[in-house]
One Martini backbone bead per residue (centre of mass of N, CA, C, O) as a GRO file, in nm:
protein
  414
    1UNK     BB    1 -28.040   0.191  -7.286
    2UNK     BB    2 -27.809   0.096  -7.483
    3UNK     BB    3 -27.577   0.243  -7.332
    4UNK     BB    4 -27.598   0.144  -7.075
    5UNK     BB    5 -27.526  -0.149  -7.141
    6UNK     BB    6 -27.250  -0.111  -7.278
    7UNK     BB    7 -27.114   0.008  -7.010
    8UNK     BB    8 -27.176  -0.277  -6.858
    9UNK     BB    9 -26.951  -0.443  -7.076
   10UNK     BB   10 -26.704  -0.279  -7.069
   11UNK     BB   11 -26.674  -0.364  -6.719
   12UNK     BB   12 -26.622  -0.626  -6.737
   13UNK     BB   13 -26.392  -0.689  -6.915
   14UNK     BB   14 -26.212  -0.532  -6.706
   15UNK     BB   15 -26.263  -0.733  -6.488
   16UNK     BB   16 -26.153  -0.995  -6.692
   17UNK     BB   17 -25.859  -0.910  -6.694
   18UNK     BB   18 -25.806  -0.842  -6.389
   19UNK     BB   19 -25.820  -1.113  -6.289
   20UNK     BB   20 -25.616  -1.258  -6.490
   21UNK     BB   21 -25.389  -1.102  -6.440
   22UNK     BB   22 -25.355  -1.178  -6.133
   23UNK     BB   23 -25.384  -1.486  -6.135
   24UNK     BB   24 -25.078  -1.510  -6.297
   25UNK     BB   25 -24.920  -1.375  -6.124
   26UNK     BB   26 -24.945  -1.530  -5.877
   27UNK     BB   27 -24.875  -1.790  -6.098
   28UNK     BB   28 -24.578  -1.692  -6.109
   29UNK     BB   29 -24.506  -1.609  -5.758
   30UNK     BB   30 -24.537  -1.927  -5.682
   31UNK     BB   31 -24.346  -2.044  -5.861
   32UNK     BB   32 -24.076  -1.902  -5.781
   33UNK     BB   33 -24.106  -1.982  -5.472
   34UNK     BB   34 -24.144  -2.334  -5.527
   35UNK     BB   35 -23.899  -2.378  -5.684
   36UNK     BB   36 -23.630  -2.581  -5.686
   37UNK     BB   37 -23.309  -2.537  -5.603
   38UNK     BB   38 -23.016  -2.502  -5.737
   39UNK     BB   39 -22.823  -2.687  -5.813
   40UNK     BB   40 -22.455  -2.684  -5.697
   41UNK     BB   41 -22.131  -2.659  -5.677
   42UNK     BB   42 -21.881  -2.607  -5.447
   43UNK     BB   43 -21.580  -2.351  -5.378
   44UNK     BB   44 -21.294  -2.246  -5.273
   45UNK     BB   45 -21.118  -2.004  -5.120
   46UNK     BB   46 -20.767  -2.013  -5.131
   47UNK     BB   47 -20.425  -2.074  -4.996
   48UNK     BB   48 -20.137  -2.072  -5.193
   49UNK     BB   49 -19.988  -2.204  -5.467
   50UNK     BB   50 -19.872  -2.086  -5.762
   51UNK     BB   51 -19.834  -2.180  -6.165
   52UNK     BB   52 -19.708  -2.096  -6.476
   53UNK     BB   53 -19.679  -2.333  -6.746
   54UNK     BB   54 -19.483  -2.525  -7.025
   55UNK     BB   55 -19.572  -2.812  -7.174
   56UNK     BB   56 -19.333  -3.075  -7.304
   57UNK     BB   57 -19.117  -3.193  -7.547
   58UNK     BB   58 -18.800  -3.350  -7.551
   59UNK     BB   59 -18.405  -3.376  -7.597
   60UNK     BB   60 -18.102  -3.532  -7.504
   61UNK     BB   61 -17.780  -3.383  -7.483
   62UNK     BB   62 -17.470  -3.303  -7.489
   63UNK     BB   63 -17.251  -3.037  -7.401
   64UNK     BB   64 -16.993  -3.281  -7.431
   65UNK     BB   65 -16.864  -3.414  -7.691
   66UNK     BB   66 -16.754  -3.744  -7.877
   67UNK     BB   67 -16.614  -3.831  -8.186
   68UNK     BB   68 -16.526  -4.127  -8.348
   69UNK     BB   69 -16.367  -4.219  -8.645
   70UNK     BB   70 -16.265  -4.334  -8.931
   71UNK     BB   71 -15.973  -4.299  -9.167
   72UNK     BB   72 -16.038  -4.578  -9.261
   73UNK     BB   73 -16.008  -4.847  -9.407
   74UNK     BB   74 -16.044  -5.102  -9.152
   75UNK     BB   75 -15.935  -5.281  -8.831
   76UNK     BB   76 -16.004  -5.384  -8.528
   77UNK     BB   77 -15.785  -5.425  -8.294
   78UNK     BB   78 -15.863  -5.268  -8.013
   79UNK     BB   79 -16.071  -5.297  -7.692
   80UNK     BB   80 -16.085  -5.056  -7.392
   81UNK     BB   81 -16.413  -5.026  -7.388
   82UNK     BB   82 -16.720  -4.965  -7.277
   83UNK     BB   83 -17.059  -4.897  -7.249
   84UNK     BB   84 -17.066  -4.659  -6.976
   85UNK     BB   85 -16.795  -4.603  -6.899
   86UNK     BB   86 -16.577  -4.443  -6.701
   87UNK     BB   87 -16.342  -4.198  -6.833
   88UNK     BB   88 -16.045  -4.036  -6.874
   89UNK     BB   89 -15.801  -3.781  -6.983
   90UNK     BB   90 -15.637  -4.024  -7.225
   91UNK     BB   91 -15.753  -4.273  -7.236
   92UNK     BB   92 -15.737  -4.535  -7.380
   93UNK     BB   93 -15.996  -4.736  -7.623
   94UNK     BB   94 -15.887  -4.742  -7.904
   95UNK     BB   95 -15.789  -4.942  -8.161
   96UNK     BB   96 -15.628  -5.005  -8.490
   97UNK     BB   97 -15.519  -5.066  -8.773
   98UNK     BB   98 -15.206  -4.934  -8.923
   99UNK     BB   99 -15.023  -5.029  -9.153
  100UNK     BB  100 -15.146  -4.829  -9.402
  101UNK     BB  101 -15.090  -4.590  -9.251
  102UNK     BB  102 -14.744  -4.632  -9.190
  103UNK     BB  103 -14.722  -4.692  -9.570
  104UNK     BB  104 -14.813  -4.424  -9.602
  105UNK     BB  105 -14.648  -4.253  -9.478
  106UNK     BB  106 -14.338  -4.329  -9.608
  107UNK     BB  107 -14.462  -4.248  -9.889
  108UNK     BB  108 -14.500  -3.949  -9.820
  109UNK     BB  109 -14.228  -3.871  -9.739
  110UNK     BB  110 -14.066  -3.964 -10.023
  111UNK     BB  111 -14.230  -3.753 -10.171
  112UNK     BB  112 -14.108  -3.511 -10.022
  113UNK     BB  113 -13.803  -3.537 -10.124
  114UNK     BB  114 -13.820  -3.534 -10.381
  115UNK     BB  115 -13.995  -3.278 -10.439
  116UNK     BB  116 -13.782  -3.091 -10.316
  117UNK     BB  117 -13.542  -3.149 -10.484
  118UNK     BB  118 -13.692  -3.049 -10.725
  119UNK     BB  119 -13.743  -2.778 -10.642
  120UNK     BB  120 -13.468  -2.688 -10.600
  121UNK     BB  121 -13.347  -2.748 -10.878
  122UNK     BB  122 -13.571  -2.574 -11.051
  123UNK     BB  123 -13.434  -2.298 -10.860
  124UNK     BB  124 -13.125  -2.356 -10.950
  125UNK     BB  125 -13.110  -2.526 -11.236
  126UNK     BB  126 -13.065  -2.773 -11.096
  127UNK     BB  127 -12.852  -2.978 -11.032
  128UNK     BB  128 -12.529  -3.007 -10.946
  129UNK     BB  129 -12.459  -3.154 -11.198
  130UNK     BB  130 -12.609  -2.997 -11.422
  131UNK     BB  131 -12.417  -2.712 -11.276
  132UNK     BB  132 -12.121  -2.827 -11.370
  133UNK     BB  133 -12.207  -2.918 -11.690
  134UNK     BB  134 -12.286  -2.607 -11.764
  135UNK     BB  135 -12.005  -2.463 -11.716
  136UNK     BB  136 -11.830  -2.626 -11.872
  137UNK     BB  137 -11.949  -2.552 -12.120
  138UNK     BB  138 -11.947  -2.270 -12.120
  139UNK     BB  139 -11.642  -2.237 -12.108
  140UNK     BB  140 -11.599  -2.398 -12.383
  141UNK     BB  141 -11.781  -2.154 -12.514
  142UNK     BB  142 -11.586  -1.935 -12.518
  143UNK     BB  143 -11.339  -2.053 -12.602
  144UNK     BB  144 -11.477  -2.139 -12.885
  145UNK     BB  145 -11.536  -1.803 -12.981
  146UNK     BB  146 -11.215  -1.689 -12.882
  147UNK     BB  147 -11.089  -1.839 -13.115
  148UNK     BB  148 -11.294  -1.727 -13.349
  149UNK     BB  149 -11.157  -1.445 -13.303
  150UNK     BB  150 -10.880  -1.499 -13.358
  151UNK     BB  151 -10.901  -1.572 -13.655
  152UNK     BB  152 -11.041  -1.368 -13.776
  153UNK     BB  153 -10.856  -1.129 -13.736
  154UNK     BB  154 -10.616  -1.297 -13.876
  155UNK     BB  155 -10.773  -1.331 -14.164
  156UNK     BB  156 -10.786  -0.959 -14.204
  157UNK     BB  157 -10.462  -0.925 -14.206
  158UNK     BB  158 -10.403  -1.117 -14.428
  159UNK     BB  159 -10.587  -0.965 -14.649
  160UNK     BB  160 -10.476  -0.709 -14.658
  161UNK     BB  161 -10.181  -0.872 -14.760
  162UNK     BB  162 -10.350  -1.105 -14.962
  163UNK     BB  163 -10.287  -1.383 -14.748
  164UNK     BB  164 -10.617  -1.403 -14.806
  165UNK     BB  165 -10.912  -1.507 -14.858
  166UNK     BB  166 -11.278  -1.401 -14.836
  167UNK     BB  167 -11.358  -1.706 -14.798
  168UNK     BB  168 -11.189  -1.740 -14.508
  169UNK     BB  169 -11.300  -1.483 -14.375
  170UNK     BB  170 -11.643  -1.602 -14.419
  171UNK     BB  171 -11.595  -1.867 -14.245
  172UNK     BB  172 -11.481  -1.699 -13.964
  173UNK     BB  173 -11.729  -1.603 -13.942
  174UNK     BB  174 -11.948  -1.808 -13.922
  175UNK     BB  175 -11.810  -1.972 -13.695
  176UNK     BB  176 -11.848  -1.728 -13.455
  177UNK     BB  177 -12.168  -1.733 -13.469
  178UNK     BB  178 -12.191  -2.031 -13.409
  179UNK     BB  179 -12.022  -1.977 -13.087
  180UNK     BB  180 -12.234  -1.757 -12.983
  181UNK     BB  181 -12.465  -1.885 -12.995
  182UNK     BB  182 -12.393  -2.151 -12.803
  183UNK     BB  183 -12.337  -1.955 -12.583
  184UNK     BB  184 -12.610  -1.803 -12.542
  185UNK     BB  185 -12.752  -2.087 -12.491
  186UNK     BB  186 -12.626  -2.150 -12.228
  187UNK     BB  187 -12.719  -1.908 -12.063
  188UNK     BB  188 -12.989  -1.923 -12.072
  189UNK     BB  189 -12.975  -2.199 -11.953
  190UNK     BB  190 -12.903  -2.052 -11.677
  191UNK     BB  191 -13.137  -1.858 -11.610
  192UNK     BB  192 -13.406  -2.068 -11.777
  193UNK     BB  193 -13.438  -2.346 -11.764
  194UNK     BB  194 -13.677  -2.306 -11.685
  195UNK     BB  195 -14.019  -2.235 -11.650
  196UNK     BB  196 -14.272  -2.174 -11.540
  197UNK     BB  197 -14.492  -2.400 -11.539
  198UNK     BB  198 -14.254  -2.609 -11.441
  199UNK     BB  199 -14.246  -2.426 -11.153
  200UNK     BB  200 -14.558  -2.488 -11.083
  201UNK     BB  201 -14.546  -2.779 -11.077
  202UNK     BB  202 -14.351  -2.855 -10.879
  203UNK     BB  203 -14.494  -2.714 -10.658
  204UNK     BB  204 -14.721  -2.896 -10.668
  205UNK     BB  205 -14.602  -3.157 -10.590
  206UNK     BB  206 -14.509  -3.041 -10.279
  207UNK     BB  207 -14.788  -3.003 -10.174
  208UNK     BB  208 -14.904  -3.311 -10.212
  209UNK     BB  209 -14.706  -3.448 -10.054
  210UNK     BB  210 -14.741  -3.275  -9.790
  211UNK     BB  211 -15.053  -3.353  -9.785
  212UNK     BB  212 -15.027  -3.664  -9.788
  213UNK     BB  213 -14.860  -3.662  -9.506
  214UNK     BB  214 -15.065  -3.539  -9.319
  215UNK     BB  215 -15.278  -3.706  -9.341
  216UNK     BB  216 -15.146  -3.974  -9.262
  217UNK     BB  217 -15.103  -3.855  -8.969
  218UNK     BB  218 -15.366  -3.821  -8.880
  219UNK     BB  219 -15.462  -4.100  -8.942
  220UNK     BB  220 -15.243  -4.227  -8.735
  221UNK     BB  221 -15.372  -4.048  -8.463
  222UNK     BB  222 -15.663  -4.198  -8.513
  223UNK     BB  223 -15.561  -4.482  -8.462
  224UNK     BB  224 -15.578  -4.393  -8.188
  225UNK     BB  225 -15.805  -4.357  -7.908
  226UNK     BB  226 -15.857  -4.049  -7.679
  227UNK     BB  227 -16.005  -3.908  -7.413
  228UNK     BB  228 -16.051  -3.620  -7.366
  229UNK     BB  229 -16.213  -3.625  -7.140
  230UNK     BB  230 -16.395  -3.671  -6.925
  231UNK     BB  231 -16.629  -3.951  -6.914
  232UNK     BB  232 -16.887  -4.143  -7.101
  233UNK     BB  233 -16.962  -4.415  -7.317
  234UNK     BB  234 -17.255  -4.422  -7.471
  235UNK     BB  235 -17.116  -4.528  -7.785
  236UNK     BB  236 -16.973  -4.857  -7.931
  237UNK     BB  237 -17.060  -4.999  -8.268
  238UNK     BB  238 -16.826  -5.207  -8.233
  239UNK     BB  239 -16.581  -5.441  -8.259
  240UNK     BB  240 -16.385  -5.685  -8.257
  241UNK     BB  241 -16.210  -5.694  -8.574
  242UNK     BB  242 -16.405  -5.496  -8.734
  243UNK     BB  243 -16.493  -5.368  -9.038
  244UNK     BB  244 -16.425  -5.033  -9.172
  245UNK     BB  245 -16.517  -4.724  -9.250
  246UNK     BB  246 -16.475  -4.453  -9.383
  247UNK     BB  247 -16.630  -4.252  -9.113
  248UNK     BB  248 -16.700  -4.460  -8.920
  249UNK     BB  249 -16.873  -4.477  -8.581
  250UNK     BB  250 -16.664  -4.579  -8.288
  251UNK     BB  251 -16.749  -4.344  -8.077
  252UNK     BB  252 -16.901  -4.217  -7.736
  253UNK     BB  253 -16.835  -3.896  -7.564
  254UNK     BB  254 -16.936  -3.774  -7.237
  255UNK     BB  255 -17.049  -3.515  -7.013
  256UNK     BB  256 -17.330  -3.626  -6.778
  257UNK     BB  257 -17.331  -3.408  -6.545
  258UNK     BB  258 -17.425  -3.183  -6.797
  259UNK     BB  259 -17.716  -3.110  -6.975
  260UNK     BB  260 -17.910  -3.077  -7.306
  261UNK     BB  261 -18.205  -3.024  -7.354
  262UNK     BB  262 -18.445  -2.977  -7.646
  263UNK     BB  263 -18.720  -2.777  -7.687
  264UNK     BB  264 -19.055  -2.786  -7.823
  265UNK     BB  265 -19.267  -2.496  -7.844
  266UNK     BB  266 -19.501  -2.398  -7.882
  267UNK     BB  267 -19.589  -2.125  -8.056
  268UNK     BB  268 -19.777  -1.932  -7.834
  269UNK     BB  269 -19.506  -1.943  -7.605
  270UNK     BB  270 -19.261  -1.831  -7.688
  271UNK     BB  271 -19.307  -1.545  -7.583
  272UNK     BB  272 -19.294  -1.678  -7.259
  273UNK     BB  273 -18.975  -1.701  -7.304
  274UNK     BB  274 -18.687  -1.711  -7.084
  275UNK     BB  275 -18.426  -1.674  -6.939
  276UNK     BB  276 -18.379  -1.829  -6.630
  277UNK     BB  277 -18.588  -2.050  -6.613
  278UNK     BB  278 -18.734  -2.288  -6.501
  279UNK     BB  279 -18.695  -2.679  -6.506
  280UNK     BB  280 -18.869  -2.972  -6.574
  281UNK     BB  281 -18.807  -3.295  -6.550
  282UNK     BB  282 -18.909  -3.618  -6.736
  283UNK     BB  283 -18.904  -4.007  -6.725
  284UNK     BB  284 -19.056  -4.301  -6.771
  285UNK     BB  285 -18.822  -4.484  -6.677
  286UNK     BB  286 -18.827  -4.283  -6.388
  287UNK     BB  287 -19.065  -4.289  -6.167
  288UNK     BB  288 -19.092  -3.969  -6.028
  289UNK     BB  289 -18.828  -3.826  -6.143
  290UNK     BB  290 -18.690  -3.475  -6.086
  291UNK     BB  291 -18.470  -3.269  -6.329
  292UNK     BB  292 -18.323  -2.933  -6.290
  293UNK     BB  293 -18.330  -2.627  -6.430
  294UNK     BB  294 -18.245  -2.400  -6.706
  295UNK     BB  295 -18.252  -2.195  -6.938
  296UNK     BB  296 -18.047  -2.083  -7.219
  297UNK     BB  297 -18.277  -2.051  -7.467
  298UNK     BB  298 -18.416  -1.869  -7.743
  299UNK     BB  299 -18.569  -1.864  -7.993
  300UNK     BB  300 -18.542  -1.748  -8.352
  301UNK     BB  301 -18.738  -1.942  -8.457
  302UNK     BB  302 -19.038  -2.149  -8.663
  303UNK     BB  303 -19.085  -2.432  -8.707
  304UNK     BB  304 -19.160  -2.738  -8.816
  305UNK     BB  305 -19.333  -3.079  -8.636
  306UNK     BB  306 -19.504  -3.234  -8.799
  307UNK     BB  307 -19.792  -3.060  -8.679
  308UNK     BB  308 -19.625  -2.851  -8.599
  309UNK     BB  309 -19.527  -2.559  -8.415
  310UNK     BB  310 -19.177  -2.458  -8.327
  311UNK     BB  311 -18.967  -2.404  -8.090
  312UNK     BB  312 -18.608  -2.419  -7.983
  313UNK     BB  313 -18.536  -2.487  -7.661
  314UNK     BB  314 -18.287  -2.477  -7.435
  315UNK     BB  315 -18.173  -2.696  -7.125
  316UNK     BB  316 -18.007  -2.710  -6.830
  317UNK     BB  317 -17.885  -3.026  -6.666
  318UNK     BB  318 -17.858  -3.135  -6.330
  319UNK     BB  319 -17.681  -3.493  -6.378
  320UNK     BB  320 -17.491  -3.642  -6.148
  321UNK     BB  321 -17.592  -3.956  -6.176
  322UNK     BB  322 -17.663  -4.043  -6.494
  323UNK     BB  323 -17.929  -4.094  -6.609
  324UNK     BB  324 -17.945  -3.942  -6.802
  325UNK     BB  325 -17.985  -3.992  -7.168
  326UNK     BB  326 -17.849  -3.982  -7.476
  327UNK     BB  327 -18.152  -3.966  -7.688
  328UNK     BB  328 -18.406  -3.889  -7.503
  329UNK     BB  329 -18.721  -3.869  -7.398
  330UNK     BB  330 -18.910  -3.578  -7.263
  331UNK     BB  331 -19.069  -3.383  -7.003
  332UNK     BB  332 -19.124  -3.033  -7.022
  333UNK     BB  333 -19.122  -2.801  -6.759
  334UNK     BB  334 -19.179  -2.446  -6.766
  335UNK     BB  335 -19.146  -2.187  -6.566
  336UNK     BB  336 -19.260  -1.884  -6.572
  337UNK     BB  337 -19.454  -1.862  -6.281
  338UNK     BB  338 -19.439  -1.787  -5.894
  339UNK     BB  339 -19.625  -1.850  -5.635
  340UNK     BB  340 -19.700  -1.745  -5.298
  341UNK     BB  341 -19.941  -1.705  -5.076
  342UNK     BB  342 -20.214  -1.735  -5.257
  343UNK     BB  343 -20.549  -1.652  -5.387
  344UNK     BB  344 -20.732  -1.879  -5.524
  345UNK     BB  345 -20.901  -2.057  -5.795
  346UNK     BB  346 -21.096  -2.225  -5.959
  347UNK     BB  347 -21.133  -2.213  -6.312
  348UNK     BB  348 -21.435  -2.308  -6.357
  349UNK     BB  349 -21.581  -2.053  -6.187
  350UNK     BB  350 -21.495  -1.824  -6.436
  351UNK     BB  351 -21.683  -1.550  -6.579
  352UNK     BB  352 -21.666  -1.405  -6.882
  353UNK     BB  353 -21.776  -1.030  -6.997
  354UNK     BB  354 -21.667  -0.783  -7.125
  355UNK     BB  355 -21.383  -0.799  -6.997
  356UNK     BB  356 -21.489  -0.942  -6.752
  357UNK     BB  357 -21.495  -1.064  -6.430
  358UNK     BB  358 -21.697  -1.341  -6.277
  359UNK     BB  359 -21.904  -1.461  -5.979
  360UNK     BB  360 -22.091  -1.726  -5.785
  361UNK     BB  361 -22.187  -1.645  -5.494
  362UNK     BB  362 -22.260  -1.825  -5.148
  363UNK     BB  363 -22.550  -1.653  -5.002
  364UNK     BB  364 -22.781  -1.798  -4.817
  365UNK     BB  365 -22.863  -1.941  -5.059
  366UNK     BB  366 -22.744  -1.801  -5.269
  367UNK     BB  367 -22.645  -1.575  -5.574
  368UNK     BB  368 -22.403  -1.394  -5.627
  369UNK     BB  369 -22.242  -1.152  -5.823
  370UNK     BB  370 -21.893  -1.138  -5.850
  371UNK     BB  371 -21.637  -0.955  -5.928
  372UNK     BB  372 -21.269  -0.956  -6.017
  373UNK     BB  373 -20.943  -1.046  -6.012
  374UNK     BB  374 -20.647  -1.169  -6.214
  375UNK     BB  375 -20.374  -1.304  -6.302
  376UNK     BB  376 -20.257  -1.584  -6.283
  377UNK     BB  377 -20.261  -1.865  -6.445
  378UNK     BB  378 -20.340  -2.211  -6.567
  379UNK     BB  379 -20.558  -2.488  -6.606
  380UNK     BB  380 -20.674  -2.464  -6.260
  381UNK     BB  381 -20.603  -2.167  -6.203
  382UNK     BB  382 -20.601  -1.872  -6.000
  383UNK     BB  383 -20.565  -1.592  -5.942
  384UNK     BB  384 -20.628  -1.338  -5.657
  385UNK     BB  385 -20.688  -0.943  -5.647
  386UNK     BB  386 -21.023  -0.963  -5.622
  387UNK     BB  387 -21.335  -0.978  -5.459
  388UNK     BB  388 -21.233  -1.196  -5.224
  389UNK     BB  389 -21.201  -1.438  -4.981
  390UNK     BB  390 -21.082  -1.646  -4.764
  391UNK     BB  391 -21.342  -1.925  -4.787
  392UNK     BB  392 -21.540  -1.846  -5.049
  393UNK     BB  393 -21.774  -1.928  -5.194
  394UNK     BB  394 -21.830  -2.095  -5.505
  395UNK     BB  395 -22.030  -2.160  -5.826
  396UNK     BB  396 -22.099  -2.465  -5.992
  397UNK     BB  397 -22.258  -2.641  -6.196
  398UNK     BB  398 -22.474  -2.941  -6.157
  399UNK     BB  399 -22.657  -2.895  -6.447
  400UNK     BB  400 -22.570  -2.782  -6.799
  401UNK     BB  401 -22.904  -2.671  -6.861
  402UNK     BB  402 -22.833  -2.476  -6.626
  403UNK     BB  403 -22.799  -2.190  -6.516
  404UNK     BB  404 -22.683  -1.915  -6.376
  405UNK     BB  405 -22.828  -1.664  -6.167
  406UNK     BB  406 -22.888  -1.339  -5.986
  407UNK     BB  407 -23.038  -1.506  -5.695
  408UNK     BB  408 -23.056  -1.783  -5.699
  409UNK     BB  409 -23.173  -2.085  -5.536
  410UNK     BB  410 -22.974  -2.307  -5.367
  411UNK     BB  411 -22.780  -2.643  -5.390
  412UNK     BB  412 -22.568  -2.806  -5.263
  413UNK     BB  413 -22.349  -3.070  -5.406
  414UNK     BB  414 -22.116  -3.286  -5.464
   0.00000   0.00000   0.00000
């Protein structure tokens, strides 16, 4: 009888498991079918150009510049050219006051013939007049030497016969001697009047009178500024009258019909820059215009820059209005990479996994995930190389806190 009980509640409950089972399944059935469809934006797969760019900012450089300075303290004499200015090659621009300069010139210049004077004197063993006077003295020193050696020999053969004493002998010795020294000294002094010091400091004086006659010429050269080529004045810091300082700058010009970029790139970037990239300025100054070049150089080291780390790739750029001007700061875009009439998709819409990538499509108000596969890409859309086809809704988010997920029943809103 108990066995029988037993066997009858172990059955009930066997029943009310599975009746709340069932139930539970239902109500979780009823919940899936019945539940709102997820919101999302839609976008469309279309076809169109992309590129992929490099934005930054540069300095604007001239490529062929010019600069002049003052050789001397001195002041401004006259002004031919103002700010602006568009000048031809050889036009005078500037003069300053040169009267020290040519002054200075005509002193180095007399400097220069003096101390050639002296090289050649030294170089000759004297000037003219005191290689006269030393022949004199020369021939004069032979002559008594001779007249020396006349004597001794005569009281030589008088001491032989007795008619000369041994002391008037040694007499004419001692004379000999001493006109032979003053001849020696008179010869070596015709051979090496000079020593090598005193001709190597001569020598040293004609050197330093050049150089100081061609700086002279130099600085009178530059004292009269003119236009090595044609093109633009863009920097005039002086004034007429106005005193300058040896090296102030006093004037700068430049050919602005093509100018010189050079940007700065961050570090990520700069592997990839070419040669012969294209190339977009654009200036705040300037609002709408857009000037186009190419790439000229890129990088060979990376050094830092404020807060960045950057490479400085210059840029080619063609200037013919002459608005872009030196030393101003610009926008720069680099076009790595161009496609046109390509299929494109916002990047937003794009969802990488293990290196796969994949979307997801709205078909029949539903989501399907769909795999892609992308090349060329920017800040804002991606090329599509499989996976779509043009006019393809692709779903994205629009609400935050809710995922897509593959099955999914939407409701496209704006």
């Amino acid at each position: 009888m108990a066995l029988t009980n037993n066997s009858n509640a172990t059955s009930s409950r066997r029943w009310i498991w599975f009746v709340s089972a069932a139930a539970l399944l239902l109500l979780i059935l009823y919940s899936y079918i019945h539940q709102p469809p997820l919101k999302v934006h839609a976008v469309r797969v279309q076809r169109g150009p992309i590129r992929s760019v490099i934005s930054t900012n540069g300095k604007v450089e001239p490529v062929q510049n010019f600069e002049a300075h003052a050789p001397i303290a001195t002041t401004v004499k006259r002004l031919l050219a103002k700010e602006g200015d568009h000048v031809h090659k050889g036009q005078l621009l500037l003069e300053l006051d040169d009267d020290d300069i040519r002054s200075q010139a005509a002193r180095a210049q007399a400097q220069i013939k003096t101390a050639q004077a002296n090289l050649a004197a030294t170089k000759n063993s004297g000037t003219q007049e005191e290689i006269l006077t030393l022949n004199t003295q020369l021939i004069k020193g032979r002559s008594a030497r001779d007249v020396a050696q006349h004597n001794l020999d005569a009281l030589r053969r008088l001491q032989q016969d007795g008619a000369a004493s041994p002391g008037e002998v040694r007499q004419a010795e001692t004379t000999l001697q001493s006109a032979q020294a003053d001849l020696n000294l008179l010869e070596q002094k015709q051979k090496e009047r000079f020593s090598e010091p005193e001709v190597a400091s001569t020598e040293a004086r004609a050197l330093e009178a050049q150089a100081a006659y061609e700086s002279a010429e130099d600085a009178l050269s530059k004292s009269s500024v003119r236009a090595p080529f044609d093109g633009v004045v863009y920097s005039l810091p002086v004034k007429l009258g106005a005193f300058v300082q040896a090296g102030d700058l006093l004037l700068q010009e430049a050919d602005l019909s093509h100018i010189l970029v050079r940007a700065f790139v961050d570090e990520p970037d700069v592997g990839r820059l070419q040669n012969g990239e294209k190339v977009e300025i654009t200036w705040d100054a300037v609002v709408g215009r857009v000037w186009t070049g190419t790439v000229n150089s890129v990088p060979s080291t990376v050094k830092p820059r404020g807060n960045r780390n950057v490479g400085e790739t210059t840029c080619l750029i063609d200037n013919q209005d002459l608005r872009l001007l030196p030393n101003i700061n610009v926008g720069v875009t680099i076009v790595v990479a161009e496609h046109e009439n390509v299929l494109t998709l916002q990047r937003d819409a794009l969802h990488i996994e293990d290196d796969k990538s994949y979307v997801f499509r709205i078909v029949a108000n539903h989501l399907k995930r769909q795999t892609i596969t992308f090349s060329l890409q920017n800040l804002t859309r991606v090329e599509l190389t499989s996976g779509l086809s043009e006019g393809d809704e692709v779903a994205m988010p629009a609400e935050e806190m809710k995922p897509l997920a593959d099955g999914a029943a939407v409701k496209v809103v704006p």
